[in-house]
C-alpha positions in Angstrom: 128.5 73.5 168.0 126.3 74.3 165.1 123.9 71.5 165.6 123.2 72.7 169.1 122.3 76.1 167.3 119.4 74.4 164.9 117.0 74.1 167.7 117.0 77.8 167.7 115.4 80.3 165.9 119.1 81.4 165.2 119.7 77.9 163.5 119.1 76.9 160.0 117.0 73.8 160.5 113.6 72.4 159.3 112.6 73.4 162.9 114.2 76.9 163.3 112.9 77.8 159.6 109.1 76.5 160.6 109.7 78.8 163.9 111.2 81.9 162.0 108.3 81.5 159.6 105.5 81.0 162.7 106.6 84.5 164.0 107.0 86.5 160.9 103.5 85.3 159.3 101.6 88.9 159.1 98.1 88.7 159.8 97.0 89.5 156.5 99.0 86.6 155.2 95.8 85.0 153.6 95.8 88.1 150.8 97.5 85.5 148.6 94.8 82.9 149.0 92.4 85.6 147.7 94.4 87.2 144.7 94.7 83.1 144.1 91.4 82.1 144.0 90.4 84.9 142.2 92.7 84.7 139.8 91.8 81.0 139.9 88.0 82.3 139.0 89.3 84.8 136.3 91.5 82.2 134.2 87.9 80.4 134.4 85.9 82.9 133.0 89.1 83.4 130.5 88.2 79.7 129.3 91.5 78.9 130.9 90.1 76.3 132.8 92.8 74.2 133.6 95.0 76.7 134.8 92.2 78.4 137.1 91.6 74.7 138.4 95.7 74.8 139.0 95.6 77.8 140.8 92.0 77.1 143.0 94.0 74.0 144.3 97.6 75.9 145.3 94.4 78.9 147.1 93.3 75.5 148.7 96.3 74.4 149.6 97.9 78.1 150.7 94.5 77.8 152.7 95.8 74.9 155.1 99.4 75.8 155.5 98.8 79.2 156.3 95.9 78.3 159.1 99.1 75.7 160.2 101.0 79.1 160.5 98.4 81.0 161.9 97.9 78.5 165.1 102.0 78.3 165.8 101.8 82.4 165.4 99.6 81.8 168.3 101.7 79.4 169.8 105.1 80.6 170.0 104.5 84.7 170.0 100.6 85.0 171.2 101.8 88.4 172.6 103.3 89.4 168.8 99.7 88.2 167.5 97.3 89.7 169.9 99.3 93.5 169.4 98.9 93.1 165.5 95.2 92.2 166.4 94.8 95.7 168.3 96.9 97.6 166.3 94.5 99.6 163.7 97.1 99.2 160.8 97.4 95.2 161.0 94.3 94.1 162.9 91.9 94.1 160.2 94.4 92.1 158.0 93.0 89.4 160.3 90.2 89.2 158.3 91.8 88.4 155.2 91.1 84.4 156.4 87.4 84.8 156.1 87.2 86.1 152.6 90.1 83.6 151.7 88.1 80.8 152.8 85.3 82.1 151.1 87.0 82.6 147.8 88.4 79.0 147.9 85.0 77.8 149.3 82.6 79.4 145.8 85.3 78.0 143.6 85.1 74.8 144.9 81.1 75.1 145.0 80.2 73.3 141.3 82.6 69.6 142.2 83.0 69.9 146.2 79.7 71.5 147.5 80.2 70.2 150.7 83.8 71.9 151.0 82.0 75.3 150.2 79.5 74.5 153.1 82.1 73.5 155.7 84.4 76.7 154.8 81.5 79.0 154.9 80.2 78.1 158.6 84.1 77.9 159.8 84.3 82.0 158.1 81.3 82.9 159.6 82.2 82.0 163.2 85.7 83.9 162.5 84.1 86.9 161.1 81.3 87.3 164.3 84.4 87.1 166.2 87.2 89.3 164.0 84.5 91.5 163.0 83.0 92.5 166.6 86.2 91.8 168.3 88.9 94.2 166.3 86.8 97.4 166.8 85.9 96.6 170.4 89.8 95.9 171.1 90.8 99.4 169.8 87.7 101.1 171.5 88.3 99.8 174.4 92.3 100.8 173.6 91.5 104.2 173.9 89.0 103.9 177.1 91.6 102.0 179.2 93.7 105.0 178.3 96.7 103.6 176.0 95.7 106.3 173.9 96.2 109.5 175.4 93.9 111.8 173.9 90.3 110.6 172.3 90.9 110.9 168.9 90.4 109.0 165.0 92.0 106.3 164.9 94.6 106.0 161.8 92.3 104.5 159.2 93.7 102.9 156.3 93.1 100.2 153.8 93.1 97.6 155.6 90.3 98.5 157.4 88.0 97.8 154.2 89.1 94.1 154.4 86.1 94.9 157.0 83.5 95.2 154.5 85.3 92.5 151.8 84.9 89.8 154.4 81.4 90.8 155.0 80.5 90.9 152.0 82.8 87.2 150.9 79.4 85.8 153.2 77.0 87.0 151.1 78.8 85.8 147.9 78.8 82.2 150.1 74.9 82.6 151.3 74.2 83.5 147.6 76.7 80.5 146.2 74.7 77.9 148.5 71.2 79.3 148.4 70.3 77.1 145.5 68.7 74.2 147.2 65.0 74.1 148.4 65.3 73.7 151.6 67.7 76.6 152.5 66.7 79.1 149.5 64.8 81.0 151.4 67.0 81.4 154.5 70.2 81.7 152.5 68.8 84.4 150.3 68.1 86.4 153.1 71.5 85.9 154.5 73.1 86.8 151.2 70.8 89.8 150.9 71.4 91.1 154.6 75.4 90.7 154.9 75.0 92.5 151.6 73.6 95.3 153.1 76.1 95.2 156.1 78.8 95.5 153.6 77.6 98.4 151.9 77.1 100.3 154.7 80.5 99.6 156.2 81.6 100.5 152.8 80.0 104.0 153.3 81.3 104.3 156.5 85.0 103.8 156.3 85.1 105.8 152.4 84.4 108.6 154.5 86.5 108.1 157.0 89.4 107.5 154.8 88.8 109.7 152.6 89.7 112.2 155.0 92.4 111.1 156.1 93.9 110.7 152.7 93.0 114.2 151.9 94.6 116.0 155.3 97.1 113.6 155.2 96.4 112.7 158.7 98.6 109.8 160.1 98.8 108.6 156.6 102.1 106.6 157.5 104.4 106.1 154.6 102.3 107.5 152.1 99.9 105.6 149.6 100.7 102.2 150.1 99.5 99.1 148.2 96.9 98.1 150.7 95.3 101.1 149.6 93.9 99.4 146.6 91.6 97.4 148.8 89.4 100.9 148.1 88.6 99.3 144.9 88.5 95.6 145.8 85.7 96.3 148.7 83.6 98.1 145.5 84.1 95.0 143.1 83.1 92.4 145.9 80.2 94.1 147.0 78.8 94.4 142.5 79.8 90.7 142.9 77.7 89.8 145.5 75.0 91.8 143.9 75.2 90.0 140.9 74.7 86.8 142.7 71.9 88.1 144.7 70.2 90.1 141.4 70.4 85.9 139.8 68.7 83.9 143.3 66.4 80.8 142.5 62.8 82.7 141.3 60.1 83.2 144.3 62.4 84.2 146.6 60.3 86.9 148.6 63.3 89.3 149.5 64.7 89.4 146.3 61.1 90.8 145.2 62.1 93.7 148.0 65.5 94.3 147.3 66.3 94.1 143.9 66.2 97.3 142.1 68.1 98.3 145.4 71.0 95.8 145.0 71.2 96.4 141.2 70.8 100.2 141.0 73.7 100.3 144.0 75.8 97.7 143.0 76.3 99.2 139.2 77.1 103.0 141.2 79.5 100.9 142.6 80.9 99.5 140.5 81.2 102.9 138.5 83.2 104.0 141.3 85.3 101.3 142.0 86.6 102.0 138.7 86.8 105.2 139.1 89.2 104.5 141.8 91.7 102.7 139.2 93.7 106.0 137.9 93.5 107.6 141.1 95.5 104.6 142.5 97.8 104.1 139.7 98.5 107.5 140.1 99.3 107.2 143.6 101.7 104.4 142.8 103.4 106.3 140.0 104.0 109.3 142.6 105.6 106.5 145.6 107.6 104.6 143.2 108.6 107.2 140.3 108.7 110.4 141.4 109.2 109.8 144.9 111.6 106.6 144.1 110.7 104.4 146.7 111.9 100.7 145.6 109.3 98.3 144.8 110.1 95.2 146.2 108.5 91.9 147.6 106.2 92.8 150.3 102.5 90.6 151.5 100.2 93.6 150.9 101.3 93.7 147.4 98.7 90.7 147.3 96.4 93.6 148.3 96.7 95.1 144.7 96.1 91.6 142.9 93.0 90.9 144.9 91.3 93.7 144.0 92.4 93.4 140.2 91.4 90.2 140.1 87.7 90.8 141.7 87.0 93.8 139.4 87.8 91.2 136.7 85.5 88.6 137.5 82.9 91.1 139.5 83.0 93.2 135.7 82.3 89.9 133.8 79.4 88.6 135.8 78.1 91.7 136.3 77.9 92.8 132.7 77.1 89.3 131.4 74.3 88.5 133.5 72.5 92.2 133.0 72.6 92.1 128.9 75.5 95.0 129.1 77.9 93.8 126.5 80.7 96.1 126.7 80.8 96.1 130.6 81.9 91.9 130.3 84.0 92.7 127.7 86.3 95.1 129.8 86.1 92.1 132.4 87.5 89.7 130.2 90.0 92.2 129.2 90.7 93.1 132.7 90.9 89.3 134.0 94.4 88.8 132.0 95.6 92.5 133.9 94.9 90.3 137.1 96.6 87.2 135.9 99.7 89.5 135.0 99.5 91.1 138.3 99.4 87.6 140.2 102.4 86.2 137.7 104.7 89.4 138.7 104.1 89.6 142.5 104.3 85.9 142.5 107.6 85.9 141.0 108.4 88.2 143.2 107.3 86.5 146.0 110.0 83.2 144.8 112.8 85.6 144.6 112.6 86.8 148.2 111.9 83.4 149.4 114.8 82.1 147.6 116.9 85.4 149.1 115.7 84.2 152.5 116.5 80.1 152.4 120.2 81.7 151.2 120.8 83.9 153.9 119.8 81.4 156.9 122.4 78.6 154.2 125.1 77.8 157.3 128.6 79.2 156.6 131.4 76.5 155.9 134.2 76.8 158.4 
């Protein structure tokens, strides 16, 4: 009788396991292909560059079997994965594929251009339709009347992952824009979902903000997705970076440039800013409120933003002739590859506690 059970999701077979996994991949899954590749980018800058190559191939390969898991999500519980992508606490996590493939895409950029091309037009078809179609599902939510009462809907950190895949497109546009025959369009792509960002940015701080502050439907308290606050700053003073350094002659960098590099070092100011304030928070959950820490996929959503402060302080700095900014980046980038080893290890352990418990028991 218990090979009849391994065609189930109750059994413990190759088949079973894929299954099991298939239903239980979250949709912001992809968070570890970004803390990856970004870590990946930081061990580079390090002068690490082996290991970042190590780790931009295991983002790349993350990439496929997760977009494997993605499509049997869709397959075997469509129901499960359209909820998440209305629900305003998970569907945003969706989103987490276009700035993964974006990450792995710009590292890939100097040996494999045309992977960086492919994975940027695949991201930007996802994000027209992630980005338009998670805030239309919830609006229209509330006008079909799920919702019983108009109201805010419960904001949180994932929702930033909003303005960090928008702004993962510019860093592509501004990645590619180098050849002469797309400069000029590219530019003004990087440029424009630059723009986007920061004013989605605006936008949901606000928003949040408030809702951290009158602790309105703040469920569980400040949770490690919360760190995206920070990550959405250091993509956007990445991007800017990128932008501020586009081939010469460009006519909209001429427009926009004091813009992009007055904002982007404000924000970055504040992103780091944001640092105590969050380690603070997570002192208060795990210390004094003693919640255990354990192995969780928005954990990934702390090393993401560590490692693109990192890398996002570096450039910044380096490429402006501000000394002591790139040196807290290079200081910062081995805080991120700490953070990736930790949650990584943690990540094993809970795997390895899972393969044990679905072991069949001997008669």
């Amino acid at each position: 009788m218990s090979g009849a059970a391994s065609g189930t999701d109750s059994g413990t077979g190759p088949l079973s396991l894929m299954r099991v996994w298939w239903r239980s991949q979250p949709p912001a899954a992809f968070a570890f292909v970004m803390a990856t590749g970004i870590v990946s980018a930081a061990l580079t800058d390090a002068g690490v560059a082996a290991a970042g190559l190590a780790l931009l191939w295991l983002a790349a390969a993350a990439l496929v079997l997760l977009t494997v898991g993605l499509a049997g999500r869709l397959c075997v519980g469509r129901s499960a994965a359209v909820a998440a992508f209305r629900n305003p606490h998970s569907g945003f996590g969706y989103l987490t594929m276009v700035a993964a493939m974006n990450v792995v895409g710009a590292g890939f950029h100097g040996s494999h251009p045309a992977v960086t091309w492919t994975l940027g037009i695949i991201s930007f078809a996802l994000w027209l339709f992630l980005a338009y179609g998670i805030p239309l599902s919830m609006m229209l939510r509330t006008e079909m009347g799920e919702s019983a009462i108009p109201r805010l809907l419960p904001v949180d950190g994932t929702w930033f992952l909003w303005v960090v895949s928008t702004q993962s497109l510019s860093v592509a546009s501004a990645t590619l824009a180098g050849g002469d025959q797309t400069k000029r369009l590219l530019s003004d792509a990087a440029v424009a979902f630059w723009g986007i960002g920061i004013m989605l940015y605006l936008t949901l701080t606000t928003l949040v903000i408030l809702r951290l502050l009158t602790g309105g439907e703040n469920r569980g308290g400040i949770v490690p997705t919360n760190w995206i606050f920070m990550g959405a700053t250091a993509i956007t003073v990445l991007a800017g970076s990128m932008i501020l350094h586009l081939p010469a002659g460009v006519p909209v960098l001429e427009l926009a440039a004091p813009t992009v590099g007055g904002l982007s070092y404000l924000l970055w100011a504040f992103g780091l800013w944001w640092v105590p304030l969050l380690v603070a928070f997570g002192v208060w959950r795990h210390i004094i409120r003693r919640e255990p820490l354990k192995y969780a996929t928005a954990l990934w959503s702390i090393v993401f933003p560590l490692g693109m402060f990192a890398v996002a302080t570096y450039h910044f700095g380096n490429e402006n002739g501000m000394p002591l900014v790139a040196l807290l980046g290079l200081w910062a980038n081995w805080i991120a590859v700490s953070a990736w080893i930790l949650v990584a290890a943690g990540m094993a352990a809970a795997a390895v506690a899972f393969l044990r418990r679905k072991e069949p028991v001997a008669d």
